[in-house]
mmCIF file as gemmi writes it, N, C-alpha and C atoms, coordinates in Angstrom:
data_model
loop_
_atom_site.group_PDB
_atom_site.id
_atom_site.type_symbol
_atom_site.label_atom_id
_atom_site.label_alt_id
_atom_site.label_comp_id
_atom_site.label_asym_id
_atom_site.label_entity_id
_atom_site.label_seq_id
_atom_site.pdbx_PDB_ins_code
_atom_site.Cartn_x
_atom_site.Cartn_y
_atom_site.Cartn_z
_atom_site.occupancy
_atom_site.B_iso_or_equiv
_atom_site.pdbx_formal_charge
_atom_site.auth_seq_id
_atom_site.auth_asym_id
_atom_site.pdbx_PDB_model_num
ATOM 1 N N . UNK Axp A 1 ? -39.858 -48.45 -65.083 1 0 ? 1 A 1
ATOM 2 C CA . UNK Axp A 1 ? -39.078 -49.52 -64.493 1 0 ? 1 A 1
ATOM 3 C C . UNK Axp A 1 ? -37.995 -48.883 -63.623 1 0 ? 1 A 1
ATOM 4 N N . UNK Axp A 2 ? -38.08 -49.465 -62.169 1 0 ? 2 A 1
ATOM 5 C CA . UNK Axp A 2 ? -36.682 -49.028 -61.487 1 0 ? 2 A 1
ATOM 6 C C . UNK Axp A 2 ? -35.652 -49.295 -61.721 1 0 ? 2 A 1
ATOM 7 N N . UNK Axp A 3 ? -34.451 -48.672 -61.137 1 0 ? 3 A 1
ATOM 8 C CA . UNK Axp A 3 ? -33.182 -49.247 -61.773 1 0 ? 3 A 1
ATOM 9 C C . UNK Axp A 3 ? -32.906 -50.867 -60.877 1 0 ? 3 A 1
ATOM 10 N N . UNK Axp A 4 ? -33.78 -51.074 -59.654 1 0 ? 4 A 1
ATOM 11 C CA . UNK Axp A 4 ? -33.102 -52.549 -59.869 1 0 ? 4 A 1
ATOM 12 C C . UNK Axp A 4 ? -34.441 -53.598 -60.37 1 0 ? 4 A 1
ATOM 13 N N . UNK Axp A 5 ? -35.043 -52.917 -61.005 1 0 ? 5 A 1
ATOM 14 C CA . UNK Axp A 5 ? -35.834 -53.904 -61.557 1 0 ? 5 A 1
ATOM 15 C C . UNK Axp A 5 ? -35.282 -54.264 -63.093 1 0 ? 5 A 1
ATOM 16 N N . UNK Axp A 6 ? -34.551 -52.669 -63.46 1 0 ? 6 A 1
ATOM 17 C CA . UNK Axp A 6 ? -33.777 -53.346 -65.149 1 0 ? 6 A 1
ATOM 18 C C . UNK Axp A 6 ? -32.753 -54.197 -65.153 1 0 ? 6 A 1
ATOM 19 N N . UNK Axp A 7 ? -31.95 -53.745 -63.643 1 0 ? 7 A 1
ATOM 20 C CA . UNK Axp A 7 ? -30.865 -54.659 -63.424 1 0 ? 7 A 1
ATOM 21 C C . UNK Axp A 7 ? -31.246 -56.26 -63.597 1 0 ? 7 A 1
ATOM 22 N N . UNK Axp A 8 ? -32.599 -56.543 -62.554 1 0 ? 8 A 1
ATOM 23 C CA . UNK Axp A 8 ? -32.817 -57.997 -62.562 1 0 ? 8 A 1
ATOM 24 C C . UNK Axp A 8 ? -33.47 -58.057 -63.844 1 0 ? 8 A 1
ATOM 25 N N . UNK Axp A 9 ? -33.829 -57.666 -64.621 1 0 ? 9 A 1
ATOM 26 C CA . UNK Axp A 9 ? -33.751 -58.034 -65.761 1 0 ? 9 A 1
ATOM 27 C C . UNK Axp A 9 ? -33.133 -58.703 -67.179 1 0 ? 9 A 1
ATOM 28 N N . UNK Axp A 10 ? -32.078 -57.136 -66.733 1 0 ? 10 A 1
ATOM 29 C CA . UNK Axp A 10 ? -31.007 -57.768 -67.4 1 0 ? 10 A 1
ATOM 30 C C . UNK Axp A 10 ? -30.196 -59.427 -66.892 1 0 ? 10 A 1
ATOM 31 N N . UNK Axp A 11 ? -29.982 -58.817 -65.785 1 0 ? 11 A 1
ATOM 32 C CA . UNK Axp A 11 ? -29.391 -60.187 -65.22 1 0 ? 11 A 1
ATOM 33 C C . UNK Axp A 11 ? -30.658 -61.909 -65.745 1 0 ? 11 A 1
ATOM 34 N N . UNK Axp A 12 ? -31.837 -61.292 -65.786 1 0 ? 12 A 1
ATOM 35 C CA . UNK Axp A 12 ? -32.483 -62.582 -66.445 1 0 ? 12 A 1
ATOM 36 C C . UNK Axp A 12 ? -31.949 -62.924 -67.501 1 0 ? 12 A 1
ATOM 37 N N . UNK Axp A 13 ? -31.89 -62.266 -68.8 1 0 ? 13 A 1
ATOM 38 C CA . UNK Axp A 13 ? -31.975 -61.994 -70.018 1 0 ? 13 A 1
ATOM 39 C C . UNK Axp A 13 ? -30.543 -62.981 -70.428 1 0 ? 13 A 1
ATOM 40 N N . UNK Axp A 14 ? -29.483 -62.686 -69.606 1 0 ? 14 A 1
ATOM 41 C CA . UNK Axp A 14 ? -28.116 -63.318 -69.694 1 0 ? 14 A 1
ATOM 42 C C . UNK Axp A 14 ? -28.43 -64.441 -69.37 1 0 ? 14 A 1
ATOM 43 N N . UNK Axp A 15 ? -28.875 -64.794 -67.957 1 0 ? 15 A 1
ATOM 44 C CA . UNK Axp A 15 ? -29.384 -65.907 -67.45 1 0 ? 15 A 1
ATOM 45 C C . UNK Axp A 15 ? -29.383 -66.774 -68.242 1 0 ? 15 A 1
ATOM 46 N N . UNK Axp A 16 ? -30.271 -66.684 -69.67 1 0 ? 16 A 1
ATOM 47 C CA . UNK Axp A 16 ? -30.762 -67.822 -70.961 1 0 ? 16 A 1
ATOM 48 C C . UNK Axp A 16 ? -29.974 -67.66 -71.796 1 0 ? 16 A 1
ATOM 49 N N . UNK Axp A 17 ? -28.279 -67.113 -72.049 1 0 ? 17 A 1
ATOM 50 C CA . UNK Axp A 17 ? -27.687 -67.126 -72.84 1 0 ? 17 A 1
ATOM 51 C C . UNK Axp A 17 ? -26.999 -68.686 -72.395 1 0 ? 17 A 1
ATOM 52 N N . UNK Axp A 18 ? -26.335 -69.668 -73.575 1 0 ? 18 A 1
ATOM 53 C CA . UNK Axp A 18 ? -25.919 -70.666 -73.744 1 0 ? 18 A 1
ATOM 54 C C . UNK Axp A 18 ? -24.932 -71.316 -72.732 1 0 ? 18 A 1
ATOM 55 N N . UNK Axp A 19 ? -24.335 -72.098 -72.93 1 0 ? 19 A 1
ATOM 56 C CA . UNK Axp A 19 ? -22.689 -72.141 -72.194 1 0 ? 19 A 1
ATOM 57 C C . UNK Axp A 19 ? -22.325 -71.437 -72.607 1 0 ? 19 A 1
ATOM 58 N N . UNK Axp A 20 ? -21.022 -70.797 -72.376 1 0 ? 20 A 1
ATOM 59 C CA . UNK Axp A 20 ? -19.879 -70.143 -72.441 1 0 ? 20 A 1
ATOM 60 C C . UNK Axp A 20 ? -18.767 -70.87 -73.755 1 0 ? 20 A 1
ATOM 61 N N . UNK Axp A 21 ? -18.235 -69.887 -74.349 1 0 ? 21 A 1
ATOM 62 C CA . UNK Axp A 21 ? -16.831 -71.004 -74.841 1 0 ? 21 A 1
ATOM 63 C C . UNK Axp A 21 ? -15.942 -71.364 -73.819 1 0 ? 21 A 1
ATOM 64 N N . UNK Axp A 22 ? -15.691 -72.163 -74.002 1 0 ? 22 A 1
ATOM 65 C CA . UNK Axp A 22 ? -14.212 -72.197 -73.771 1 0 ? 22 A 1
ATOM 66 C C . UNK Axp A 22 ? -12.671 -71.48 -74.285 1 0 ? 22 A 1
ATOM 67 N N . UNK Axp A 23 ? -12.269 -71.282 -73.077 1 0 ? 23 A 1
ATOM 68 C CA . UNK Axp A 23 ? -10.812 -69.986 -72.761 1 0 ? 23 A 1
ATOM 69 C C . UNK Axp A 23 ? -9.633 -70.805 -71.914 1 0 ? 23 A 1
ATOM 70 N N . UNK Axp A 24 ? -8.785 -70.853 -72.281 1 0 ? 24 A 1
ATOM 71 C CA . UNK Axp A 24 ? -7.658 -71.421 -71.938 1 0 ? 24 A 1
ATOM 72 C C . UNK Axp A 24 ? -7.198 -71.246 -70.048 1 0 ? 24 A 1
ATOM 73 N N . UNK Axp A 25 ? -7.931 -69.465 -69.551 1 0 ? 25 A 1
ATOM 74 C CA . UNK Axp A 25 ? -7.318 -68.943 -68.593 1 0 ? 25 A 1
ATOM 75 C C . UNK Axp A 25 ? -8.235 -67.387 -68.459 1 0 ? 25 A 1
ATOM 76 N N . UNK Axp A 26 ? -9.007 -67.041 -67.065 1 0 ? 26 A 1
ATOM 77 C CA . UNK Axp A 26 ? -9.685 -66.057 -66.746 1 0 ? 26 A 1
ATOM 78 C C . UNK Axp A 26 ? -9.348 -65.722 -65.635 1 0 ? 26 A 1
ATOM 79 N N . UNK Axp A 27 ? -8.778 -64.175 -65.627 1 0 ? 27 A 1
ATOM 80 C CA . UNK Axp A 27 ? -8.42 -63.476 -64.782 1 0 ? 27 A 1
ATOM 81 C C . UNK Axp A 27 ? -9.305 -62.519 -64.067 1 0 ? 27 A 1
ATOM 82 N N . UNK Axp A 28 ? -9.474 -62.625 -62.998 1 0 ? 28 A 1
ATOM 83 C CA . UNK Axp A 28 ? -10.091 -61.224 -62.494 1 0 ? 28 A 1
ATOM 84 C C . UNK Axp A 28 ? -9.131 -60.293 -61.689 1 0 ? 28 A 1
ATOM 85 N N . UNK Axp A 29 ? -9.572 -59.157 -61.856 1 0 ? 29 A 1
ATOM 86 C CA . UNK Axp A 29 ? -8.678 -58.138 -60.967 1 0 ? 29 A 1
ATOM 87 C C . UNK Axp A 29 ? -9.276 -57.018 -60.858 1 0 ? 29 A 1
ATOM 88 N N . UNK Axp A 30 ? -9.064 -55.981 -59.234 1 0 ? 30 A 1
ATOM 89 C CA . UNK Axp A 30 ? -9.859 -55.231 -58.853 1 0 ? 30 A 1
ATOM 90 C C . UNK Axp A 30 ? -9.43 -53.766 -59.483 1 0 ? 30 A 1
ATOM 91 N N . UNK Axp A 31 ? -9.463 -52.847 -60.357 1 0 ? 31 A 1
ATOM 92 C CA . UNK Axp A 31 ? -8.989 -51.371 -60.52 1 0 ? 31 A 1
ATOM 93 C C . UNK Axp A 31 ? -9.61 -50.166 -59.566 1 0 ? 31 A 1
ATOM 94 N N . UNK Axp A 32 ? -8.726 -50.046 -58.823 1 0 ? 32 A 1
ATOM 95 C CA . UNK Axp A 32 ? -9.752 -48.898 -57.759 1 0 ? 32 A 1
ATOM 96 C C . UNK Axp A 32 ? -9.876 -47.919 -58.293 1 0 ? 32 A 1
ATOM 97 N N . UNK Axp A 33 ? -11.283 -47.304 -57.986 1 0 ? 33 A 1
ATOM 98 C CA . UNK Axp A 33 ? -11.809 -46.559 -58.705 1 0 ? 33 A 1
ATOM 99 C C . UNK Axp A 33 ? -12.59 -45.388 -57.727 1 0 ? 33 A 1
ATOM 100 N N . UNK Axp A 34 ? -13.526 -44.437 -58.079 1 0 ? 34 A 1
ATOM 101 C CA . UNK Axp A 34 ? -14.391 -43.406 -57.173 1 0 ? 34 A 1
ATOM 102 C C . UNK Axp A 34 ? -15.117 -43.834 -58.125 1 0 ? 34 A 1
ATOM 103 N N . UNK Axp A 35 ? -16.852 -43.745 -57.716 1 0 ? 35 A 1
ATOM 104 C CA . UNK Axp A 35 ? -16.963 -44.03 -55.915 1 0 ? 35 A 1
ATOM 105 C C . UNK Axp A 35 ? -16.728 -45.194 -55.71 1 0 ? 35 A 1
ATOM 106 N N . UNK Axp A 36 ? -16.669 -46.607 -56.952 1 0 ? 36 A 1
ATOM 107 C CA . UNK Axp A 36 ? -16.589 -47.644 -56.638 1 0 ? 36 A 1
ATOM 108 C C . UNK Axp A 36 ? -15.13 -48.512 -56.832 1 0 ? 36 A 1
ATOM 109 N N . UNK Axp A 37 ? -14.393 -49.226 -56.493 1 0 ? 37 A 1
ATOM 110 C CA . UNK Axp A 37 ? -13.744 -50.407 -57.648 1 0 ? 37 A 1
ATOM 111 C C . UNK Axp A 37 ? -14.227 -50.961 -58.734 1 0 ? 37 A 1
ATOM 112 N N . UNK Axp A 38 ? -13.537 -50.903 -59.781 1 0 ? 38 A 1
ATOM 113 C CA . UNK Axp A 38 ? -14.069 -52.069 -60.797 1 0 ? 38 A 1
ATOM 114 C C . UNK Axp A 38 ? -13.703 -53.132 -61.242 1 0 ? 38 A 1
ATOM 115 N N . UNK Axp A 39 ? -14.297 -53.516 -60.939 1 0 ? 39 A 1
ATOM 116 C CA . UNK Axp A 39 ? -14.054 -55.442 -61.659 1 0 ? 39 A 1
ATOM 117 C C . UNK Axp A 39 ? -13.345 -55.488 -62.88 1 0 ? 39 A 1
ATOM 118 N N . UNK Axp A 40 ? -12.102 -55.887 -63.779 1 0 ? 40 A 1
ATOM 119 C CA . UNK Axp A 40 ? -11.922 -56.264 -64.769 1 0 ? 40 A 1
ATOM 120 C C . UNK Axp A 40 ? -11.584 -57.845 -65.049 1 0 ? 40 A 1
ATOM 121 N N . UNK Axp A 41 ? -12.018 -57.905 -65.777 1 0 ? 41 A 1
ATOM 122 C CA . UNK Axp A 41 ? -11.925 -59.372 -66.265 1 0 ? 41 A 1
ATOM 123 C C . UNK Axp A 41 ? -11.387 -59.102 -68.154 1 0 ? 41 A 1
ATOM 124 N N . UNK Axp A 42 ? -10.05 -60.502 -67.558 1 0 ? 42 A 1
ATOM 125 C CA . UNK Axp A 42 ? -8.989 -60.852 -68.65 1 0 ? 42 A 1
ATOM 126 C C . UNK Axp A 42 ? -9.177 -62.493 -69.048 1 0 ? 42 A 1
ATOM 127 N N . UNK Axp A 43 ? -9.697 -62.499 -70.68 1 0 ? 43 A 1
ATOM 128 C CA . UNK Axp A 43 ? -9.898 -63.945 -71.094 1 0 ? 43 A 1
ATOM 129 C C . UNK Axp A 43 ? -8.287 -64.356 -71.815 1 0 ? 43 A 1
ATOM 130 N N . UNK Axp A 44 ? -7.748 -65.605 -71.989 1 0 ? 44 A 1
ATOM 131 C CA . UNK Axp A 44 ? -7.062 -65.536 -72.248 1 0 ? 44 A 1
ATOM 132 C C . UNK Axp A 44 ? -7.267 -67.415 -73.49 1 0 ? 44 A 1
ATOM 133 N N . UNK Axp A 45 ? -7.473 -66.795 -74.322 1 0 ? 45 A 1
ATOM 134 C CA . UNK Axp A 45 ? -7.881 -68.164 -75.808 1 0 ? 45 A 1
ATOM 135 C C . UNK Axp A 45 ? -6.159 -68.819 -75.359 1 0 ? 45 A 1
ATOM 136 N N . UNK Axp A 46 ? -6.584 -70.603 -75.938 1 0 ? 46 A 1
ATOM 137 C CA . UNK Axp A 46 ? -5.246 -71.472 -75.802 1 0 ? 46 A 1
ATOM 138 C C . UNK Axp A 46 ? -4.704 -71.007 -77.032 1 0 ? 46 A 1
ATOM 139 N N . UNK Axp A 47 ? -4.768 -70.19 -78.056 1 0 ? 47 A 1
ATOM 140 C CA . UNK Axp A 47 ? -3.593 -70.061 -79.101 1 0 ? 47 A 1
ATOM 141 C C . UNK Axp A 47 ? -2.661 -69.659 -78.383 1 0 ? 47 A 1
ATOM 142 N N . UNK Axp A 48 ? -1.427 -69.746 -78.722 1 0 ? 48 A 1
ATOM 143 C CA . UNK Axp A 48 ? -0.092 -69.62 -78.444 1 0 ? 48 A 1
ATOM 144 C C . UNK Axp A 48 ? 0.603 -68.541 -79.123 1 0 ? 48 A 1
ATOM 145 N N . UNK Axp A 49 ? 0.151 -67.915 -80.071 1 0 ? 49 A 1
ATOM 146 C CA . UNK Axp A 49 ? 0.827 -66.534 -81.269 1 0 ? 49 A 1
ATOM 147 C C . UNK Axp A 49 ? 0.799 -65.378 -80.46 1 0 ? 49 A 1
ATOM 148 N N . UNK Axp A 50 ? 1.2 -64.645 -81.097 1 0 ? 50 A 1
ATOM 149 C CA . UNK Axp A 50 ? 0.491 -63.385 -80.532 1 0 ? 50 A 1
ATOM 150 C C . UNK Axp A 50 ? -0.451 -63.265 -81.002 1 0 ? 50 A 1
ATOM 151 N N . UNK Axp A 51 ? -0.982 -62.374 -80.364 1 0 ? 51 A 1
ATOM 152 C CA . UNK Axp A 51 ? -3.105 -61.669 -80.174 1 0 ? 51 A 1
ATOM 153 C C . UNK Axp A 51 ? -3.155 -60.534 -80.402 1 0 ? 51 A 1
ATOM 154 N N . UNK Axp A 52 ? -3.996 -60.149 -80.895 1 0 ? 52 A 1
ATOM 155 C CA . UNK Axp A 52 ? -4.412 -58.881 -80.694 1 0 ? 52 A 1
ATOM 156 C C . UNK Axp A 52 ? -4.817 -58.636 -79.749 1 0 ? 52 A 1
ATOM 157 N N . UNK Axp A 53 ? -5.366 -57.677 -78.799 1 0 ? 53 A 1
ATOM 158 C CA . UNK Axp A 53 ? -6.265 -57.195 -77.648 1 0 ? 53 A 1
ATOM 159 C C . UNK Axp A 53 ? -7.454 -56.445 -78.407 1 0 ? 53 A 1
ATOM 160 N N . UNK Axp A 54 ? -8.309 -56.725 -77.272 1 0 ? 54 A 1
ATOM 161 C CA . UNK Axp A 54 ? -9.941 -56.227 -77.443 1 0 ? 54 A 1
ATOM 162 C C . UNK Axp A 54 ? -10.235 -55.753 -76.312 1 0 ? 54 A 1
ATOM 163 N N . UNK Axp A 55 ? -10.537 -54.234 -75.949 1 0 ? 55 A 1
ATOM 164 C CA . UNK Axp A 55 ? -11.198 -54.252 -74.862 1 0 ? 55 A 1
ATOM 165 C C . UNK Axp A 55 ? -12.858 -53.907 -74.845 1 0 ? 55 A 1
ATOM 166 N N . UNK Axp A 56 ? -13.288 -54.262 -74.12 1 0 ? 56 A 1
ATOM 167 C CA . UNK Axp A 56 ? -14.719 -54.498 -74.485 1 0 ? 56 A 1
ATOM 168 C C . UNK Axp A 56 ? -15.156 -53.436 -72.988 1 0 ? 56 A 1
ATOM 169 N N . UNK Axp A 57 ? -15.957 -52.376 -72.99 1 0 ? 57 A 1
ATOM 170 C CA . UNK Axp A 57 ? -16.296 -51.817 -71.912 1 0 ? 57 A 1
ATOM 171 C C . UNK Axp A 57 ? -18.104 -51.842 -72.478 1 0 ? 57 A 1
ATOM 172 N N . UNK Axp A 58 ? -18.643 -52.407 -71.321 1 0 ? 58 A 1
ATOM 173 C CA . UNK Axp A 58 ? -19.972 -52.573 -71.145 1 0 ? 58 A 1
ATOM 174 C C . UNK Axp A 58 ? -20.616 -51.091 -70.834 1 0 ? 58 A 1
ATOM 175 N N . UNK Axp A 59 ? -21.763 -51.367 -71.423 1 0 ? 59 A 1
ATOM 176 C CA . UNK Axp A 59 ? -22.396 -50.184 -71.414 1 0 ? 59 A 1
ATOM 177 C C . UNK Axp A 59 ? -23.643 -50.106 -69.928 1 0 ? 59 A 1
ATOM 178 N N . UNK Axp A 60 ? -25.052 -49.885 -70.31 1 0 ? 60 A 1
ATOM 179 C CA . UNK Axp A 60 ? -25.961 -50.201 -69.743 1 0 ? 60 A 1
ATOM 180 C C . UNK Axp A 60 ? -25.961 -48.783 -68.696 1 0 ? 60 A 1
ATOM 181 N N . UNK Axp A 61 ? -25.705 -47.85 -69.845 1 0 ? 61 A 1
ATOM 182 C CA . UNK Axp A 61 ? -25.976 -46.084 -69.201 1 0 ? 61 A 1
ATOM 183 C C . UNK Axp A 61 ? -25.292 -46.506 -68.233 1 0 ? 61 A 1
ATOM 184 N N . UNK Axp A 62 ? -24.268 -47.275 -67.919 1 0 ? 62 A 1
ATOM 185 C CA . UNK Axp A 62 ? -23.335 -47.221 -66.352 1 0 ? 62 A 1
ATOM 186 C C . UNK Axp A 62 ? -23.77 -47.217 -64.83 1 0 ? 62 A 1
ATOM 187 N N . UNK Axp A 63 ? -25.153 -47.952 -65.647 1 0 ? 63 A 1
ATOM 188 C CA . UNK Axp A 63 ? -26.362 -48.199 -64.105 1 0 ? 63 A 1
ATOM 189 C C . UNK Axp A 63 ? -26.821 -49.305 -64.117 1 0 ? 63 A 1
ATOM 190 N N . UNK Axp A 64 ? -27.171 -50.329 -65.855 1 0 ? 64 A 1
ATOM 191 C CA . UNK Axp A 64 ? -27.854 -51.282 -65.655 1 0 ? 64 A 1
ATOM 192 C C . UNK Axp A 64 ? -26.636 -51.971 -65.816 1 0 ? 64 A 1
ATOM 193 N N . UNK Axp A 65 ? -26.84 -53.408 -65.729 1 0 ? 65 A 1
ATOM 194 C CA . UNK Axp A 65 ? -26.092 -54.315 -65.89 1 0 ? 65 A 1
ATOM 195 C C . UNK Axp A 65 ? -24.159 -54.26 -65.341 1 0 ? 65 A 1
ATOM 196 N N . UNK Axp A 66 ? -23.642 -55.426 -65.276 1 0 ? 66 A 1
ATOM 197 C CA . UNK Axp A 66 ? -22.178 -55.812 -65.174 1 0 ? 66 A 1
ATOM 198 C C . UNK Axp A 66 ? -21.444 -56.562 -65.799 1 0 ? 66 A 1
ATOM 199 N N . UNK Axp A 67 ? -20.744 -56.844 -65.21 1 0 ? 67 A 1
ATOM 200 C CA . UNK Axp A 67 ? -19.486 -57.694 -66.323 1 0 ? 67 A 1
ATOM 201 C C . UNK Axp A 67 ? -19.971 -59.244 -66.344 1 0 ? 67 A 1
ATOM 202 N N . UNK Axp A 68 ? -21.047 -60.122 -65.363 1 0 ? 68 A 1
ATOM 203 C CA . UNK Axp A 68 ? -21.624 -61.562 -66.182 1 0 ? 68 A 1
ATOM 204 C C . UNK Axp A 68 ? -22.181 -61.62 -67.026 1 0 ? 68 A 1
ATOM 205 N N . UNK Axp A 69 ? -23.013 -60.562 -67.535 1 0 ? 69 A 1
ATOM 206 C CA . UNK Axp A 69 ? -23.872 -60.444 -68.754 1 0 ? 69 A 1
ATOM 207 C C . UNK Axp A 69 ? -23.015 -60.583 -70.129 1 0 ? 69 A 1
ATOM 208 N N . UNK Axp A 70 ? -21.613 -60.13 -69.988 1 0 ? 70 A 1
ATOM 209 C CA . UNK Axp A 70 ? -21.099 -59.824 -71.42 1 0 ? 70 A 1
ATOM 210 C C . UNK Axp A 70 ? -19.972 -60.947 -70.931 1 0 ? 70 A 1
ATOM 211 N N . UNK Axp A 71 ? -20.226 -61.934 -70.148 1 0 ? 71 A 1
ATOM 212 C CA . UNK Axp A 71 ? -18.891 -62.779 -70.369 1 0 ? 71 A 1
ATOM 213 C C . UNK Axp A 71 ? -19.024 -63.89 -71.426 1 0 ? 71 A 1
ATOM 214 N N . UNK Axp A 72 ? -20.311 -64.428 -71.85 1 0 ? 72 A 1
ATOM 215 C CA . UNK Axp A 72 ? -20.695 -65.288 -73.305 1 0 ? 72 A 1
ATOM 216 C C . UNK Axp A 72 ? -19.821 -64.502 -74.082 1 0 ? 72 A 1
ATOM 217 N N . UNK Axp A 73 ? -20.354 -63.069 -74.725 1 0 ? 73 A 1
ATOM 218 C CA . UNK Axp A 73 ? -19.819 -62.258 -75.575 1 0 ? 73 A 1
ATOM 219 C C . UNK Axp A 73 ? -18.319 -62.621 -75.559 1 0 ? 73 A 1
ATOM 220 N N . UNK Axp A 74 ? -17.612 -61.875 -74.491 1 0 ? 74 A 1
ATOM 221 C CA . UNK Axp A 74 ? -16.493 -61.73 -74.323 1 0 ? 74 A 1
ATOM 222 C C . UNK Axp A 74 ? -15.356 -63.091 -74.434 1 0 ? 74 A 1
ATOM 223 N N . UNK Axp A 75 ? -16.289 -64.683 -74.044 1 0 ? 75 A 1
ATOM 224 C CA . UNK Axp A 75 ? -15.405 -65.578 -74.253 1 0 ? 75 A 1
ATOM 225 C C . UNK Axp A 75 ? -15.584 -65.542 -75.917 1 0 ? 75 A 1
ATOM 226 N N . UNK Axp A 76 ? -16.817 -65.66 -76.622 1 0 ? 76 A 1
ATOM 227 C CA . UNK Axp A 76 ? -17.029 -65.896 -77.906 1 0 ? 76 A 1
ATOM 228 C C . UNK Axp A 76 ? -15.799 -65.07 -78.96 1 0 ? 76 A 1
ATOM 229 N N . UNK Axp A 77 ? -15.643 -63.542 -78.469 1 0 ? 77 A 1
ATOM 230 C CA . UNK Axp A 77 ? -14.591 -62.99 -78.762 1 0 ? 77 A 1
ATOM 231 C C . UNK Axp A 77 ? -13.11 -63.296 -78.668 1 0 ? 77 A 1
């Protein structure tokens, strides 16, 4: 399998994951990076306390997949 054939794969695979939860507030923001920028994305739940933080860094050998695949995950979290 090529790498953009796992990509569209993956990207299927998410495709059939559910709605999303619901999050009070989603941030995106660019971190420049070599060779590329990266996308981070900040969920933010309506509790009002303090939170803990989670950071969640996606895997996918750092070739397949991106950050829509793990945003179910990441709101569910």
């Amino acid at each position: 399998m090529s790498v953009e054939e796992a990509r569209r794969s993956f990207a299927d695979m998410a495709a059939l994951q559910n709605v999303p939860e619901a999050v009070a507030k989603i941030e995106d923001c660019i971190v420049p990076g070599q060779p590329t920028d990266i996308l981070v994305r900040t969920y933010t739940p309506a509790e009002k306390e303090p939170l803990p933080v989670l950071v969640d860094f996606h895997g996918g050998g750092w070739v397949v997949g991106n950050i829509a695949p793990h945003n179910r995950l990441c709101r569910t979290l």
